[in-house]
C-alpha distance (Angstrom), angle and dihedral (degrees) to the residues before:
residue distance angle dihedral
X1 . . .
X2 3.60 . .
X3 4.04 126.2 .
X4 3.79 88.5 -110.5
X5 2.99 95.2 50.1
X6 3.96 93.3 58.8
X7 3.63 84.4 36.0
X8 4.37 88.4 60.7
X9 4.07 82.5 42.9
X10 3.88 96.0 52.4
X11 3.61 96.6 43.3
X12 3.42 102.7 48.4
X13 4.13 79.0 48.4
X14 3.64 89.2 52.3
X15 4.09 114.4 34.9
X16 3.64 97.5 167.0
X17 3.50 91.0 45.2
X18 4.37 114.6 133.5
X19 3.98 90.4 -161.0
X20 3.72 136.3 26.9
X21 4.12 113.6 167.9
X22 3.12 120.4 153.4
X23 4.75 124.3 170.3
X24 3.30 130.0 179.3
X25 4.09 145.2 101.6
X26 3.44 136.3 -147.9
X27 3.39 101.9 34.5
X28 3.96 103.3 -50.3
X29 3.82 119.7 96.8
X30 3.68 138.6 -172.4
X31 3.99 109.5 -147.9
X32 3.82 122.6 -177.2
X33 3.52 111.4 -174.9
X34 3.46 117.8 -174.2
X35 4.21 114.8 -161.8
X36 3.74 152.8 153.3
X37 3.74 89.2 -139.0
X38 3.74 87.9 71.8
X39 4.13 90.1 60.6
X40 3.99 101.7 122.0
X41 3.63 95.9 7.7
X42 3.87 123.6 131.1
X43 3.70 106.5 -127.7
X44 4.12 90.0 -107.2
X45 3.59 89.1 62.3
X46 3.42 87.7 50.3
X47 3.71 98.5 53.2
X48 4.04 86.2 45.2
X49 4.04 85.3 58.0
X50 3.60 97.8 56.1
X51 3.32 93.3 31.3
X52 3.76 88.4 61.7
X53 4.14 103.8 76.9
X54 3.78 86.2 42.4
X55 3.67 108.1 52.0
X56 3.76 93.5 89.6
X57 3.71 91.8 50.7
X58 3.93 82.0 46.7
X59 4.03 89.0 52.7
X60 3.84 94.2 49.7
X61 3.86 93.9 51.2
X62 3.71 91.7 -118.9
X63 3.59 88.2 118.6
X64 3.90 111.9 42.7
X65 4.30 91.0 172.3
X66 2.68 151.6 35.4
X67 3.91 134.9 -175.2
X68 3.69 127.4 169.4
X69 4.07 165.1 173.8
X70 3.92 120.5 -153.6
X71 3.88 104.8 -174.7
X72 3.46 134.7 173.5
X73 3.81 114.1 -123.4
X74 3.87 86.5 -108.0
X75 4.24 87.6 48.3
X76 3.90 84.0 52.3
X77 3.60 102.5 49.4
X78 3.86 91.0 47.2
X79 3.90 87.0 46.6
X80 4.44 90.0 55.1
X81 3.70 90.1 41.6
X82 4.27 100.7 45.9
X83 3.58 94.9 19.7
């Protein structure tokens, strides 16, 4: 699986989303998602959420990896600004 092709599965998973990135190769990504779905949400259920669209990709072994960052747009503008 390619990045933009997780990219295409993430967005369609997350419409309203301000920020979809996602790196990687062989197997291991790095997916930031950035969304107001995640307002209220423990950071489990988060995870769970994005893990969602990839879990079948997960299953197959195309994706081995996964790490990530599910932000709010709030979490995301504090994250550019402090770092």
């Amino acid at each position: 699986m390619s990045p933009d092709e997780i990219r295409l599965l993430l967005t369609a998973s997350f419409p309203d989303a301000q920020e979809v990135q996602v790196s990687g190769e062989g197997g291991k990504f790095q997916v930031i998602v950035v969304s107001e779905t995640f307002v209220g949400m423990r950071p489990v259920a988060k995870q769970q959420r994005v893990y969602a669209p990839l879990n079948a990709h997960i299953a197959s072994g195309a994706i081995h990896a996964v790490t990530m960052q599910t932000l709010t747009p709030e979490e995301w503008r504090k994250m550019r600004l402090f770092g």
